[in-house]
C-alpha positions as CSV (number, residue, x, y, z in Angstrom):
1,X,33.4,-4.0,85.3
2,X,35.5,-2.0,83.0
3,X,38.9,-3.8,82.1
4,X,41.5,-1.5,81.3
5,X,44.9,-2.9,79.1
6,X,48.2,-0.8,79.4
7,X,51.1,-1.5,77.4
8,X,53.9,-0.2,78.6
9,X,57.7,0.3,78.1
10,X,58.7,-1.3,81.4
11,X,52.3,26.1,91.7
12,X,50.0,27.8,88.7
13,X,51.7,28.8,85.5
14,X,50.1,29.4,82.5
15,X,51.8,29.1,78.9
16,X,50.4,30.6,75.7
17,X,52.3,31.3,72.4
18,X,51.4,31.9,68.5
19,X,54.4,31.5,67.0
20,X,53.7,27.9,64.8
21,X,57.0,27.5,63.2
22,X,58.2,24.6,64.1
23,X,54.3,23.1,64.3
24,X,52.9,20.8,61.5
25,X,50.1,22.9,60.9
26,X,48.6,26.4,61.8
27,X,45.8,26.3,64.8
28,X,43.5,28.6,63.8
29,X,41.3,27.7,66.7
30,X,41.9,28.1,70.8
31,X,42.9,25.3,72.4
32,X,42.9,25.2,76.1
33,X,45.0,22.1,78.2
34,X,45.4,21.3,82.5
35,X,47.6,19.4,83.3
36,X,50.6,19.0,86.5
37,X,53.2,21.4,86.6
38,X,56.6,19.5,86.1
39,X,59.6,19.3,83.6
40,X,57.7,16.4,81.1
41,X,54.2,18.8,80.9
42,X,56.3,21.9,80.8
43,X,58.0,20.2,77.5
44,X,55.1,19.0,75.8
45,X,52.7,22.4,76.4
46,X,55.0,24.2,74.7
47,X,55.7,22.3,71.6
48,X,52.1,22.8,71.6
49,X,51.7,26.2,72.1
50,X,54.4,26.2,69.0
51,X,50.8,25.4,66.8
52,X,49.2,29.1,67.8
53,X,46.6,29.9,69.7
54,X,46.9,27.3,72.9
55,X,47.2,28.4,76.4
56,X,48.0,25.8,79.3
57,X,47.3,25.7,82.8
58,X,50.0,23.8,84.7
59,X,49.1,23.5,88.0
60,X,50.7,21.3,91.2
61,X,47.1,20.5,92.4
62,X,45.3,19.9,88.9
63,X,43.9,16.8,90.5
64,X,41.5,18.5,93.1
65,X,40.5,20.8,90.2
66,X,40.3,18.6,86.7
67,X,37.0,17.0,87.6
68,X,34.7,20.0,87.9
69,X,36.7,21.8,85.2
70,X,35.8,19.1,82.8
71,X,31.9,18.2,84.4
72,X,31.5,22.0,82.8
73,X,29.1,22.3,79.3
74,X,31.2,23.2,77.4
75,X,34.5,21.9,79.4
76,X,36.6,24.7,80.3
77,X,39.6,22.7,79.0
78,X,39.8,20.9,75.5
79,X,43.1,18.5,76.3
80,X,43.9,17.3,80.0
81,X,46.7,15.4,81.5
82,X,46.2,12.7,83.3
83,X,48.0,9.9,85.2
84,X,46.9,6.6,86.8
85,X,45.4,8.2,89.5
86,X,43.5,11.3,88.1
87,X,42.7,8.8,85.1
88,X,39.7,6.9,86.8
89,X,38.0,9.4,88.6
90,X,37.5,11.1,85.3
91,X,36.8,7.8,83.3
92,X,34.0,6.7,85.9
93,X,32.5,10.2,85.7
94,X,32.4,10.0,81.9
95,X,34.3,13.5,81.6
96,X,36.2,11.8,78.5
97,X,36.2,11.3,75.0
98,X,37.0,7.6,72.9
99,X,39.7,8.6,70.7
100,X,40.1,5.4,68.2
101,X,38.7,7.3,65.5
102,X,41.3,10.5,65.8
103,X,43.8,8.0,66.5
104,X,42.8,6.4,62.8
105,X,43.1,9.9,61.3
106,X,46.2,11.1,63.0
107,X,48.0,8.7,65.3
108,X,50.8,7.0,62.4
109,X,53.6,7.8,64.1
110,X,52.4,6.8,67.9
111,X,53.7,3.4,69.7
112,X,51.2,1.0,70.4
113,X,52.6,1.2,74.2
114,X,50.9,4.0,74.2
115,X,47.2,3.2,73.6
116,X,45.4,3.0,77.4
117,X,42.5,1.1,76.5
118,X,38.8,0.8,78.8
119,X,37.1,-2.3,77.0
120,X,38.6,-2.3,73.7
121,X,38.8,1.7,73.8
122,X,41.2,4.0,73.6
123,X,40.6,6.3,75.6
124,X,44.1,7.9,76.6
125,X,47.2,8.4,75.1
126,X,50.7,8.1,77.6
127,X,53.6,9.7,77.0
128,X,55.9,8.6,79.6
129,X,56.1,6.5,82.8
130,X,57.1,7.8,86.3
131,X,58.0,6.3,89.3
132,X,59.1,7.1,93.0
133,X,62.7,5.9,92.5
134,X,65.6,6.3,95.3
135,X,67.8,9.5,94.4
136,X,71.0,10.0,96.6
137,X,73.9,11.7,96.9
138,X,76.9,9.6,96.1
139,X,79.7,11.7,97.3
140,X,78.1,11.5,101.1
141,X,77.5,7.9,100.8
142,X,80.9,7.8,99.8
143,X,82.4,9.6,102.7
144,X,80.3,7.3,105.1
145,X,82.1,4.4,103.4
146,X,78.1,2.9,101.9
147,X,77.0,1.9,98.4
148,X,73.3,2.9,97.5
149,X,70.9,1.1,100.0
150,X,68.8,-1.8,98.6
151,X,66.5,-2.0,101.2
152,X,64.6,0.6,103.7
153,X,66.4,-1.1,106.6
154,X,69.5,-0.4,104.8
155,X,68.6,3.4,104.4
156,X,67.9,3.4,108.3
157,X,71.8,2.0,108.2
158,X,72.9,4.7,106.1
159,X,70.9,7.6,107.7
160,X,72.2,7.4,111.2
161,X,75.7,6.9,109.3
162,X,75.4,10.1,107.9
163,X,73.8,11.7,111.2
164,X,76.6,10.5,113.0
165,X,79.1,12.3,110.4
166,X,77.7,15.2,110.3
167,X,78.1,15.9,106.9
168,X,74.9,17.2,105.8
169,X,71.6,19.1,107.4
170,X,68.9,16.3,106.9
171,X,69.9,12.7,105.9
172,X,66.7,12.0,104.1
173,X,64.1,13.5,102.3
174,X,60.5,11.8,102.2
175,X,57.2,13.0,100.6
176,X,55.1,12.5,103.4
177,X,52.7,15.8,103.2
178,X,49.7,14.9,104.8
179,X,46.7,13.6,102.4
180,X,47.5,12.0,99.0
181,X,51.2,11.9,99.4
182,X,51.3,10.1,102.8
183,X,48.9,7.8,101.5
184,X,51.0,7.3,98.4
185,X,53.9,6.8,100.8
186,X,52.1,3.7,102.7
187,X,50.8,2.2,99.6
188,X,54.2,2.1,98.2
189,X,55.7,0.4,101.1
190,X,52.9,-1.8,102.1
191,X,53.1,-3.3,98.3
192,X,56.6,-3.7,98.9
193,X,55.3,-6.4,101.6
194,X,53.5,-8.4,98.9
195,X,50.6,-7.5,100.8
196,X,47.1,-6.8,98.5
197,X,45.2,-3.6,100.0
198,X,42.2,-5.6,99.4
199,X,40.6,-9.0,100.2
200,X,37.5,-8.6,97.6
201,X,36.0,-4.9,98.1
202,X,37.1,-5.0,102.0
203,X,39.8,-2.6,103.1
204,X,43.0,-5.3,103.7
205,X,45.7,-3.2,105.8
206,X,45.1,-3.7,109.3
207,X,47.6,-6.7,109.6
208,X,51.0,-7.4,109.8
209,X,52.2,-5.5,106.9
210,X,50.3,-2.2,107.8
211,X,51.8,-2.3,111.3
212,X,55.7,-3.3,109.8
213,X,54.4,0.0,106.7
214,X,53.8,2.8,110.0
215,X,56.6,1.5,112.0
216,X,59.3,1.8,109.5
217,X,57.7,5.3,108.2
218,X,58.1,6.6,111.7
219,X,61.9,5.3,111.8
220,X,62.5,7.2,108.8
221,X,60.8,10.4,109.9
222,X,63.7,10.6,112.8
223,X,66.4,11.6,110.2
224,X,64.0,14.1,108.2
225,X,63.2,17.9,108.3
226,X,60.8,17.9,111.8
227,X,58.2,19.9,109.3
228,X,58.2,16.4,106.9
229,X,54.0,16.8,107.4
230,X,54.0,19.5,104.8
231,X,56.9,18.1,102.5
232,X,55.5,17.3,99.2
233,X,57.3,16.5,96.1
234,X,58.6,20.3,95.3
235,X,59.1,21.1,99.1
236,X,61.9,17.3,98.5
237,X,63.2,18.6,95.0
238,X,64.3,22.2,96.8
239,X,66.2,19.8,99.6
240,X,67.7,18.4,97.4
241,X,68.9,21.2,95.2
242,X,69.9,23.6,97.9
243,X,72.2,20.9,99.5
244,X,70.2,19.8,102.7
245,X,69.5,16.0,102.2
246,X,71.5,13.1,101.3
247,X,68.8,10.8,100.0
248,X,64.9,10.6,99.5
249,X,62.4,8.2,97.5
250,X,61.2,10.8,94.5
251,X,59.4,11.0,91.7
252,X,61.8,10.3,88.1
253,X,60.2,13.3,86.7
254,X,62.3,15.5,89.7
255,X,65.6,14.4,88.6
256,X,66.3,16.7,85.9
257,X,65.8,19.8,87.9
258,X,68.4,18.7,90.8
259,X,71.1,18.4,87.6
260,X,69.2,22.1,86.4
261,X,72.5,25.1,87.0
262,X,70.2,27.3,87.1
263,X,68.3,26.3,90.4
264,X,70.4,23.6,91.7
265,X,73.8,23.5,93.5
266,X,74.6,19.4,93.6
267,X,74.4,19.2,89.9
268,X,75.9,15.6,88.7
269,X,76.2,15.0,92.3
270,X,72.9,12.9,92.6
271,X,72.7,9.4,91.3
272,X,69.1,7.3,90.9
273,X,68.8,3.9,91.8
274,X,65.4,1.5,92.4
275,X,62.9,2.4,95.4
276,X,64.4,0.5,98.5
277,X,62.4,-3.1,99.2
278,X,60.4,-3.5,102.2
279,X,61.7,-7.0,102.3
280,X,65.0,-8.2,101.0
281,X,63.5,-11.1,98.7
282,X,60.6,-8.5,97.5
283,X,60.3,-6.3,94.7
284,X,60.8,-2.2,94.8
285,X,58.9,-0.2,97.5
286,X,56.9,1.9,94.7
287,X,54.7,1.7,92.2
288,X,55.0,2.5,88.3
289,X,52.7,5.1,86.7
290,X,52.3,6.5,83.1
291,X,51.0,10.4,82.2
292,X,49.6,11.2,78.8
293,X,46.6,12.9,77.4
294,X,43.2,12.6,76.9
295,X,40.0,14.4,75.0
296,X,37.2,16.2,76.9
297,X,33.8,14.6,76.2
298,X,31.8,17.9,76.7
299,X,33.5,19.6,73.7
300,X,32.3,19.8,69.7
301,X,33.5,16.9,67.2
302,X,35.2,19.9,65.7
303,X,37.2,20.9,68.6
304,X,37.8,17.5,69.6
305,X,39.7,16.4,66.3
306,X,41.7,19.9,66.3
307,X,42.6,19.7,69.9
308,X,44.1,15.9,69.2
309,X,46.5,17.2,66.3
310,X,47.5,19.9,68.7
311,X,48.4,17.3,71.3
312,X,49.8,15.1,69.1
313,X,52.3,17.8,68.1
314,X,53.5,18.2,71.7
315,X,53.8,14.3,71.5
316,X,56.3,14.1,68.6
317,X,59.7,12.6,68.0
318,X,61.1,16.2,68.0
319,X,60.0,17.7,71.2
320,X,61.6,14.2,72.9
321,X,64.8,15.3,71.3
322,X,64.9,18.6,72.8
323,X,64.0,17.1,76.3
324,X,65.1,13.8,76.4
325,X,66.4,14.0,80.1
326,X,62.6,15.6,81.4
327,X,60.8,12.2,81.2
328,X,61.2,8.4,80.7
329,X,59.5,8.8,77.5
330,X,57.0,6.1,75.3
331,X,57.3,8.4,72.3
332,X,59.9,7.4,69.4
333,X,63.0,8.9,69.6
334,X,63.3,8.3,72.9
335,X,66.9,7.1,74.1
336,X,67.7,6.2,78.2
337,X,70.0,9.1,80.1
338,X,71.8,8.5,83.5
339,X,68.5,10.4,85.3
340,X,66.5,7.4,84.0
341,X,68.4,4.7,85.9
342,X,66.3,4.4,88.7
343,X,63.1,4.4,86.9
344,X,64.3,1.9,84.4
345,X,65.8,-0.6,87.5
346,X,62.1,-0.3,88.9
347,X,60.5,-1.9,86.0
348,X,63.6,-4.2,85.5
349,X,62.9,-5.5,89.3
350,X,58.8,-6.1,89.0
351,X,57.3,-2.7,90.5
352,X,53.4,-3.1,90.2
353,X,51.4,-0.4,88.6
354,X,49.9,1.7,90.7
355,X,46.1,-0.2,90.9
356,X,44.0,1.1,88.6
357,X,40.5,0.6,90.1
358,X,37.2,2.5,91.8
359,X,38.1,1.5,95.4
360,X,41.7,2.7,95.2
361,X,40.9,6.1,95.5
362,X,38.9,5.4,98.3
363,X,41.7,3.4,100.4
364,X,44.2,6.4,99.7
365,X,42.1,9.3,100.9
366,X,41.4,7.0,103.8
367,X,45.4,6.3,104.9
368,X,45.9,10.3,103.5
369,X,43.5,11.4,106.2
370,X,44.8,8.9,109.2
371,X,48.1,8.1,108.8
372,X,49.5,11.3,110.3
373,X,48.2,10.4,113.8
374,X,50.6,7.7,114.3
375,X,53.3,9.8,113.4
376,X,52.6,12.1,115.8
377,X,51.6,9.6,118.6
378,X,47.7,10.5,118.7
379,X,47.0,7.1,118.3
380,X,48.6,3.5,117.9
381,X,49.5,1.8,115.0
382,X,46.3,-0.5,115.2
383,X,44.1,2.2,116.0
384,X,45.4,4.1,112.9
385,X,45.0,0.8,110.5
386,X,41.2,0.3,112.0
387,X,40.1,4.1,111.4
388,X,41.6,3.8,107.9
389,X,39.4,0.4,107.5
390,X,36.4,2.1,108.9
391,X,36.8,5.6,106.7
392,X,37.2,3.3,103.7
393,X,34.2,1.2,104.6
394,X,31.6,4.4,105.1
395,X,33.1,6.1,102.0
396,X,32.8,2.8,99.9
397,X,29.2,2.6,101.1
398,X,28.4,5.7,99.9
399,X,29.1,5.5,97.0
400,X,28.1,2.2,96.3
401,X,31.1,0.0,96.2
402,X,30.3,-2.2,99.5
């Protein structure tokens, strides 16, 4: 089995520039990155592009689309972004590249919080942590006479509060599109029971805890927008910044847009805290989860060690400086804002990583693909838990995990 070692700190657009002025050296060669499309990746692309001659794909769904784009000879992308959960996939499929001897060459003036290691390898490079941390408005709390909720039963409190008030369109927000971010939903609660998912390689969620996960997730789905099925984490962000929701779990990396004037109208008006607990004496409902970069394996030694200097200068001391509120950044330089709070409060209060191994990815496309039908009432709570046990059973079957 591979053992991995983190050390940590606690929409389709493409980019291409050849202006190299503020870059350490001049790219003479084309560089090509994929990578998610948010504030952090927007950043550190175009410090890159700031070397000549690199074009990047930021895309909302690069992690349906990353896996064949890399099984390609040559890969169709030199430099890809990747997180915990699009890390593995690739890892297992050997799409990537050890970088310990680029990082002897070029990597001085990285942390050593940011080496991810497979068996004594490095074999990414983070950049910054995220987390789902609780974003609210604190002038409606206010008005309802509440501080910030601690616990998801607490949030219940506060919701009907505000729905009684009628101060604002949709007291809560919630990422729960169906596929991977319902299933990240569950897993973030269920955790939150001190619950494993596993017992061994066996699926471990039809209990107790699963039941108490869907039960509170349909109490919560009474004080959201009725289309909450298709609300993913831009579909929350656009709540938020138009005014419509009081309060939602989200991702860190959203809360500089909701303070952006140009797109938002509550700016300074939403405050982060930690992820509410599923139990009172538990730790926050969420899970912590790094980005950073990593090497294509089907690429020339030539364009390998050129495409890590080009990364690295989208990883420097001086793009953090310029963009110090768009991430919770690992890179030096970096110095904690107001937007951080929540993210910070999460590590502070023991939130696990998200798990980093082969059968994960089989459990959440199992609870991505079920846990919709208790929501809308096709089928009981046990009934949901046991088709999510038996999806995760044939899948881990297949491919040879059980």
């Amino acid at each position: 089995m591979k053992k991995l070692t983190l050390t940590s700190l606690i929409a389709l657009s493409t980019l291409s520039t050849f202006a190299y002025a503020d870059c350490a050296f001049e790219n003479t060669q084309e560089v090509k990155t994929i990578s998610a499309s948010f504030a952090a990746w927007k950043a550190v692309t175009k410090s890159m592009a700031e070397c000549g001659n690199v074009s990047s794909t930021l895309d909302s769904e690069f992690k349906t689309k990353v896996g064949a784009a890399l099984s390609a000879t040559p890969s169709l992308y030199h430099i890809s972004g990747v997180a915990n959960g699009t890390f593995v996939p690739l890892l297992n499929n050997g799409l990537l590249r050890p970088l310990d001897d680029l990082v002897v060459k070029y990597g001085k003036n990285l942390n050593a919080n940011q080496f991810i290691q497979i068996d004594g390898k490095t074999m990414a490079i983070a950049m910054m942590i995220n987390t789902q941390h609780f974003m609210y408005r604190k002038d409606i709390l206010d008005q309802v006479g509440l501080e910030a909720p601690t616990t998801w039963e607490e949030v219940l409190v506060a919701a009907e509060k505000i729905k009684q008030a009628d101060i604002i369109q949709y007291p809560l927000g919630g990422t729960y599109k169906t596929g991977w971010n319902l299933a990240m939903e569950f897993i973030n609660m269920y955790l939150g029971f001190g619950t494993d998912l596993f017992d061994g390689d066996k699926p471990n969620v039809d209990n107790e805890s699963g039941i108490k996960t869907l039960e509170m997730m349909k109490k919560l789905t009474a004080y959201m927008d009725p289309e909450y099925l298709i609300a993913d984490s831009t579909f929350v962000q656009k709540q938020f910044q138009q005014g419509n929701v009081a309060m939602a779990n989200l991702w860190a990396t959203r809360a500089t847009a909701l303070d952006n004037k140009e797109e938002s109208q509550v700016v300074g008006k939403v405050y982060m805290t930690a992820a509410p607990k599923s139990i009172p004496e538990g730790h926050p409902a969420s899970t912590m989860w790094w980005d950073g970069i990593t090497i294509a394996k089907n690429i020339t030694d030539e364009e390998a060690d050129n495409a890590f200097r080009v990364a690295l200068e989208g990883l420097d001391e001086e793009m953090v400086k310029e963009n110090t509120d768009a991430a919770i950044w690992l890179i030096k330089g970096y110095v904690p804002t107001r937007l951080s709070n929540g993210a910070i409060q999460n590590a502070i209060n023991r939130t696990p990583s998200y798990p980093l191994t082969a059968n994960i990815g089989l459990i959440h496309t199992a609870l991505g693909k079920n846990v919709s039908d208790y929501l809308t009432g096709q089928k009981t709570a046990k009934e949901t838990l046991q088709s999510v046990e038996e999806d995760y059973i044939s899948a881990a079957k297949e491919s040879g995990l059980l």
